[in-house]
N, C-alpha and C positions, 0 to 999 in steps of 0.2 A: 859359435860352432866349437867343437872341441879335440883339444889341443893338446893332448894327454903329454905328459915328460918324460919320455923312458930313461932309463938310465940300467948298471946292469944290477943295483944293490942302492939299499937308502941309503948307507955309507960312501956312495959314489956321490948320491945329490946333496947329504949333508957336505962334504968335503965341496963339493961347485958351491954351495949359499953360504957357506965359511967366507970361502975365497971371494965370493962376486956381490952380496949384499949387504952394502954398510950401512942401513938400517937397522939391521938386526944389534953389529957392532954397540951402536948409538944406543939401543934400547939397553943393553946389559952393561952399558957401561958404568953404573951404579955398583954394581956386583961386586960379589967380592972375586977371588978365582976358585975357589970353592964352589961357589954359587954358578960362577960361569960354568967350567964343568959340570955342573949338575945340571943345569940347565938345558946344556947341547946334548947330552945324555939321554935327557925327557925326550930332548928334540928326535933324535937316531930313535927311540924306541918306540915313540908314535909315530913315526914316517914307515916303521918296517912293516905298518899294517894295511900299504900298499907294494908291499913284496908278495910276488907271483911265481907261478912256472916261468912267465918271461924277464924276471926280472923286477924293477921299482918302476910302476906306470903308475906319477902322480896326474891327477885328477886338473885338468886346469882348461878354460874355455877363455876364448877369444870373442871380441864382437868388430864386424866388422864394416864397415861403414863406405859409402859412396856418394860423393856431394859433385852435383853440375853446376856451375857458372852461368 
């Protein structure tokens, strides 16, 4: 089902996946900070092309499941 992420700006949800996914950290951590920066830049610029009249509604779906005993 889906499970959109509002937020009020993509700079709102980049700043929350800065802060809450260290994955991402893990992945760039080769980089240089040049590269980091450039990279979170890419990042903010292709997320703003889910900016709206309402704001950043990312795109994201849930599945959800029920098991009986």
């Amino acid at each position: 089902m889906g499970a959109p992420l509002r937020m009020p700006t993509a700079a709102d949800y980049l700043r929350f996946a800065r802060e809450s996914f260290g994955a991402l950290h893990q992945m760039m951590a080769g980089l240089s900070d040049a590269e980091r920066a450039e990279t979170w830049a890419e990042i903010e610029a292709e997320l703003r092309r889910f900016e709206g009249p309402e704001g950043f509604v990312g795109p994201c779906e849930v599945i959800v499941g029920v098991g009986v005993k």
